[in-house]
C-alpha positions in Angstrom: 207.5 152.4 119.3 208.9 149.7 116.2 206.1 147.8 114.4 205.7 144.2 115.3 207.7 141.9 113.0 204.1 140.1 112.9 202.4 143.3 112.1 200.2 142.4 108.8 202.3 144.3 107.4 205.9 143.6 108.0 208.7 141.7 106.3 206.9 137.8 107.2 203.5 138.6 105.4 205.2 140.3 102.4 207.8 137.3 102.4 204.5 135.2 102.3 202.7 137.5 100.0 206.0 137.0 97.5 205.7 133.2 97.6 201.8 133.0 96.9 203.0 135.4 94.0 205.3 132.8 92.8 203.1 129.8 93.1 200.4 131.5 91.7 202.3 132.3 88.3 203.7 129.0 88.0 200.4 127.4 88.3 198.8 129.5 85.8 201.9 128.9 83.7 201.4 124.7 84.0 197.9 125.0 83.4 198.8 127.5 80.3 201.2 124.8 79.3 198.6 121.6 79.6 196.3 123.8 77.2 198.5 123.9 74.8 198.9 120.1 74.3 196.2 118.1 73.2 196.0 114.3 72.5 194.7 113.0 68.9 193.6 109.8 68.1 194.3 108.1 64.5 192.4 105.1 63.5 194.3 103.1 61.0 193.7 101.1 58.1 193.2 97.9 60.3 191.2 99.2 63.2 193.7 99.6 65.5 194.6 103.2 66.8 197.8 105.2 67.2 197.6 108.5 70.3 199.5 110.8 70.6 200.0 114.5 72.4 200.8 116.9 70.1 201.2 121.1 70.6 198.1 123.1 69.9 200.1 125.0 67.1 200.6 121.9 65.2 200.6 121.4 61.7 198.6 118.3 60.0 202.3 117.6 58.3 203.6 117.2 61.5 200.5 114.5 62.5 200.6 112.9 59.6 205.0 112.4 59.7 204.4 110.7 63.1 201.9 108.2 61.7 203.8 107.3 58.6 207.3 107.0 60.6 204.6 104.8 63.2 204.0 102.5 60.1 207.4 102.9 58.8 205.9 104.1 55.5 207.3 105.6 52.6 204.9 106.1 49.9 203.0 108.3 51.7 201.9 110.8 49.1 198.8 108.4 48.5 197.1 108.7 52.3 195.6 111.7 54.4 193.8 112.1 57.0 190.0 112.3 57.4 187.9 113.9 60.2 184.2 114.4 60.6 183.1 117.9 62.1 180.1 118.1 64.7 177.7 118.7 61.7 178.7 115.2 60.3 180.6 116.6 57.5 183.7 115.1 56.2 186.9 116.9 55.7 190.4 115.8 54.9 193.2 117.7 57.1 194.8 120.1 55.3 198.9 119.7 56.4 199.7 123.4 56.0 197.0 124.7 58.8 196.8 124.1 62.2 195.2 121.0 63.1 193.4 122.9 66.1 192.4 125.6 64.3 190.9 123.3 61.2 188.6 121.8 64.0 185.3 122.5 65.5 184.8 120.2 68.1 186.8 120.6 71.6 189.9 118.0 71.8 190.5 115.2 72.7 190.5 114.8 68.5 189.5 111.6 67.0 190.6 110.9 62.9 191.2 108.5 60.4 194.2 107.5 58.1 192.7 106.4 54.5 193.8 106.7 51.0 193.2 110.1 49.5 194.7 109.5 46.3 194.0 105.7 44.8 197.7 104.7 43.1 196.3 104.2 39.2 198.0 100.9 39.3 198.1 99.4 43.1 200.0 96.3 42.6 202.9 97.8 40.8 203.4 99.8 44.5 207.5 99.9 45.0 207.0 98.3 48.8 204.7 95.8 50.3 203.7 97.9 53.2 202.2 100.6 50.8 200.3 97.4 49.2 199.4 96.3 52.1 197.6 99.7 53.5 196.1 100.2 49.8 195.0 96.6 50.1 193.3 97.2 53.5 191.5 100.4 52.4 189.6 98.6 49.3 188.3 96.1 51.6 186.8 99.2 53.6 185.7 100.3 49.9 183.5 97.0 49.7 182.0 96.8 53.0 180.9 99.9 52.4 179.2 99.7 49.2 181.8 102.0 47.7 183.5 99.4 44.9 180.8 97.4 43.0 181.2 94.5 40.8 179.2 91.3 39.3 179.0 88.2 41.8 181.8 86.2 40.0 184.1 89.5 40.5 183.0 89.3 43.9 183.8 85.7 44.7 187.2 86.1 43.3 187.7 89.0 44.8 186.5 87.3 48.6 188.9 83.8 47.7 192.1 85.9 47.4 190.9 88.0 50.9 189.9 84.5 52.3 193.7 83.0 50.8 195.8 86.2 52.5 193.9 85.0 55.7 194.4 81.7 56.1 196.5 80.4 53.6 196.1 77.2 51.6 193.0 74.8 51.8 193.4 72.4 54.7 190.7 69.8 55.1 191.6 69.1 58.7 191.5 72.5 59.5 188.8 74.1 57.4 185.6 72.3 57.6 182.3 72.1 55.3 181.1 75.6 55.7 184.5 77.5 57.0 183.9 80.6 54.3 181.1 81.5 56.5 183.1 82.5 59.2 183.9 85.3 56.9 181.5 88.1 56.8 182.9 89.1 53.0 179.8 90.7 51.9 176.6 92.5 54.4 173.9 89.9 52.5 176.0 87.0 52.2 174.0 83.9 50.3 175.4 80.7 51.1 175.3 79.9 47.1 178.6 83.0 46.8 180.5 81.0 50.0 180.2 78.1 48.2 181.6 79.1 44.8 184.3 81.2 47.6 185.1 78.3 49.1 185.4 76.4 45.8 188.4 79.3 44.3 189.9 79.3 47.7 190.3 75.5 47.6 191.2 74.6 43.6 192.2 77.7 42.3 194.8 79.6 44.4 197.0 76.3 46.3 200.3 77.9 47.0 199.7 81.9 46.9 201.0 83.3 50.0 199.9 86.6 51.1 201.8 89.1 49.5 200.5 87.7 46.4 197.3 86.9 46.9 197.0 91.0 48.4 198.6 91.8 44.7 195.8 89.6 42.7 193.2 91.4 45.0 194.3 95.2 44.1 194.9 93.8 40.2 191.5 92.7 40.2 189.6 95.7 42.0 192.2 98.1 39.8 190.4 96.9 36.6 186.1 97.9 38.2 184.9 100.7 37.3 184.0 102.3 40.9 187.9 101.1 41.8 188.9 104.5 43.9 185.6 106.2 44.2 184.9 108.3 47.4 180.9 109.4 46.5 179.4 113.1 47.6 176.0 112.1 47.8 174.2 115.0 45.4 171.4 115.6 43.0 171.0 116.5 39.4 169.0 119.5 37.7 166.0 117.1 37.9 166.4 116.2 41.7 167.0 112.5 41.3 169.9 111.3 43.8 173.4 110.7 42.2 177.0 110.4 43.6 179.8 112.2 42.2 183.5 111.2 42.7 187.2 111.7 41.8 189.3 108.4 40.5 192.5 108.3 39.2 191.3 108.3 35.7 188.7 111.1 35.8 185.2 112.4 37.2 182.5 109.8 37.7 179.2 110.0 38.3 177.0 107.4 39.8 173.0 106.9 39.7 171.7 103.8 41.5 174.8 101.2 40.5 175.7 102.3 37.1 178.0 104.6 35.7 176.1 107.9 33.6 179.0 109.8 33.6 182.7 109.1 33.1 184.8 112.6 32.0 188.7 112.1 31.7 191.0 114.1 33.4 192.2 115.9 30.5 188.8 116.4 29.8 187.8 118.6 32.8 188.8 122.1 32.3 187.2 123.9 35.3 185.3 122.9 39.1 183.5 125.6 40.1 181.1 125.8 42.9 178.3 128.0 44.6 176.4 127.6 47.7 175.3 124.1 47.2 175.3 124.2 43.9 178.4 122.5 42.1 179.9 122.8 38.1 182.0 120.7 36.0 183.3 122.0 33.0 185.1 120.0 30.1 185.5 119.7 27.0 185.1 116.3 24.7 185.7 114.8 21.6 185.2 117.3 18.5 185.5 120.5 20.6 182.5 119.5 22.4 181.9 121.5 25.4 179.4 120.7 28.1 178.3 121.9 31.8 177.2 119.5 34.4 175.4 120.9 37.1 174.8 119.0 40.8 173.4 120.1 43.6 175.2 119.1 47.3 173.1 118.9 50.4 174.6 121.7 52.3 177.3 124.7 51.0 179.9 123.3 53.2 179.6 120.1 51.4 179.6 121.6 48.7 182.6 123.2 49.2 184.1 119.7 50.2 183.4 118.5 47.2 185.4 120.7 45.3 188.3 121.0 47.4 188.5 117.3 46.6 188.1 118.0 43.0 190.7 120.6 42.8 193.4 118.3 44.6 192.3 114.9 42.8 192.7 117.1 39.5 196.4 118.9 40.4 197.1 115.3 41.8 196.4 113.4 38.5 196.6 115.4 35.9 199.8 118.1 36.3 203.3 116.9 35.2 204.7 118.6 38.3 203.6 119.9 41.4 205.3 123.3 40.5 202.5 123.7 37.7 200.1 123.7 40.8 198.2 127.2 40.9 195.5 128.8 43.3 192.3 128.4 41.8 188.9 130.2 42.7 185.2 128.5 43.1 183.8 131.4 41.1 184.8 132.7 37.6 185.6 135.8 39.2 189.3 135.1 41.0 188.9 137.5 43.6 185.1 136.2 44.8 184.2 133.5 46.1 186.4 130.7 47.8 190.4 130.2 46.8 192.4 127.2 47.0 195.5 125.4 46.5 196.8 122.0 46.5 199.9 121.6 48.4 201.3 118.0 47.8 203.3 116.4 45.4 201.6 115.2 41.7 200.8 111.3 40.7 203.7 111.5 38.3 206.2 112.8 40.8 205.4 110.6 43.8 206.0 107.4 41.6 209.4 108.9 40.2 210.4 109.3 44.3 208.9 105.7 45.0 211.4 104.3 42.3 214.1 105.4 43.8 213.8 103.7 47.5 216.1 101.5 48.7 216.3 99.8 51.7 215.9 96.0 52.5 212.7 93.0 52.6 210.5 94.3 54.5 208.2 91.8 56.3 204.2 93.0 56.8 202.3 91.5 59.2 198.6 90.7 58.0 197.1 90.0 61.0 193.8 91.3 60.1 191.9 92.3 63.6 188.7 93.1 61.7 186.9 91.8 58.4 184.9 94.5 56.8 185.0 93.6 53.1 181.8 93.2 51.4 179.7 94.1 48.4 176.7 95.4 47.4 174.8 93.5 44.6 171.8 95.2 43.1 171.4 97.4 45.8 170.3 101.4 46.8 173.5 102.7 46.8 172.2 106.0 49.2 172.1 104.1 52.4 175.5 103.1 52.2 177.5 105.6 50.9 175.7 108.3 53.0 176.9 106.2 55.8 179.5 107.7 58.6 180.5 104.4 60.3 183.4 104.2 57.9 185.1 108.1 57.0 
């Protein structure tokens, strides 16, 4: 007697059996497919932020590209982009590497565009967008303790902010006490929005933006903490002190002065191990000398001189091709290896000279006002801080 064509196993159920096969596999394959995608967020110079999905075997070139053809910028050799792990330690994405596999946490990933590499001389920038941006990041670089100056540096430095925003002095508009609308500074007095006030009103009548932004970077070009990022360290002796990379050399900060200032042609050799960090150089006279920090944990440590090794290729090489791998101990094949990967100082501003393309027009609606100073104060507090990275 024939089987049943509804026998559990005749042609129907292994028709069925085929189907489930089917849908199975293509399920599994959309789900494969939604796992590699992820979406990144990038918080910008002003505040606002730009998403995106992006494959999970993305490079941080191909991040970064989308952000500066966002902006419609150029001059991008000066910016990066900054992420804090789950340990709270900063990193700058490396554009070689995978962005998934450079990070720890689980996506959706959340970052930051700044400026890596401060331009040596902001306000002679080829375009006004890259002015602009540079502009925007040493406001940040106030608020958050990060550039210091006297308080007449600082009210000059607030009236050409306060002139970008609002333009020229208008009585009917701006009444007794309108600078105070402004948070410039965390510990504002009303004594420094007066004299703000006073430059805003007599001293820069007819500036319009653009200009006003250039006055600002010429005057916070000339300070002496103008580009300083601080690593939060200690010396041999355990006192707290700040070390950081500028376009003109290695700095080192205790409370708010300067105790340490080595030129880039100076430094002959970043080192680090463990948490223990080395700076080598020689000085004046064949003078040699060793200065010797210690970082609060290896990895930042290891931050610190990954941002030493790129600030000095960046700088201080005549070409990028003169770029080598260097090690973190004097023996090449121990210890970490690195390489900087970008274009040098030199190099970037012989490609910005030779843009061309018409005006461009900047908005500077400014969504947010974090530029401030701090004036005698414990620098710690402040540049330990995470609210800005």
């Amino acid at each position: 007697m024939l089987a049943s064509s509804h026998s559990p196993n005749g042609p129907t159920t292994r028709k069925l059996d085929r189907t489930t096969m089917m849908l199975s596999r293509f399920m599994s394959g959309s789900i494969r497919n939604l796992e590699r995608e992820y979406n990144c967020t990038v918080r910008l110079l002003d505040d606002t932020e730009y998403t995106c999905t992006i494959q999970r075997d993305a490079k941080g070139q191909y991040l970064f590209d989308l952000i500066c053809h966002n902006l419609n910028l150029l001059e991008k050799d000066y910016f990066g982009i900054r992420y804090v792990d789950p340990d709270k330690q900063r990193h700058w994405l490396e554009f070689t590497k995978s962005i998934a596999k450079q990070m720890k946490s689980q996506p959706p990933f959340t970052m930051c565009l700044r400026v890596k590499f401060y331009p040596p001389d902001p306000a002679a920038l080829k375009e006004e967008i890259t002015r602009y941006l540079v502009f925007l990041q040493i406001k940040r670089d106030l608020y958050h303790g990060r550039l210091l100056c006297k308080t007449s540096d600082a009210a000059m430095l607030a009236a050409y902010i306060l002139q970008a925003e609002i333009g020229d002095y208008d009585p009917g508009k701006h009444p007794e006490g309108y600078s105070s609308k402004f948070q410039f500074f965390p510990k504002q007095s009303e004594k420094l929005e007066r004299r703000i006030a006073d430059i805003h009103k007599t001293e820069l009548i007819g500036q319009t933006p653009e200009t006003s932004e250039r006055n600002f970077l010429q005057k916070a070009q000339m300070l002496e903490t103008y580009g300083v990022d601080p690593h939060p360290c200690k010396d041999v002796s355990g006192n707290p002190a700040f070390l950081a990379f500028t376009p003109f050399g290695f700095v080192v900060l205790q409370g708010n002065k300067r105790v340490h200032f080595l030129k880039w042609n100076e430094v002959t050799k970043l080192k680090f191990e463990g948490k223990t960090f080395h700076i080598y150089a020689n000085q004046k006279e064949d003078k040699k000398i060793i200065l010797t920090y210690f970082a609060p944990t290896p990895e930042a440590c290891k931050h610190l001189w990954k941002c030493g090794v790129e600030n000095q290729a960046f700088y201080k090489l005549e070409k990028s091709s003169q770029v080598r791998t260097v090690s973190s101990s004097n023996l090449f094949f121990k210890g970490s290896r690195f390489r900087y990967s970008g274009r040098v100082a030199k190099e970037v501003m012989e490609r910005s000279a030779k843009i061309k393309r018409e005006g461009q027009t900047v908005c500077s609606d400014f969504s947010f006002y974090n530029a401030s100073l701090i004036i005698g104060t414990k620098l710690m507090e402040y540049f330990c801080s995470l609210n800005d990275y």
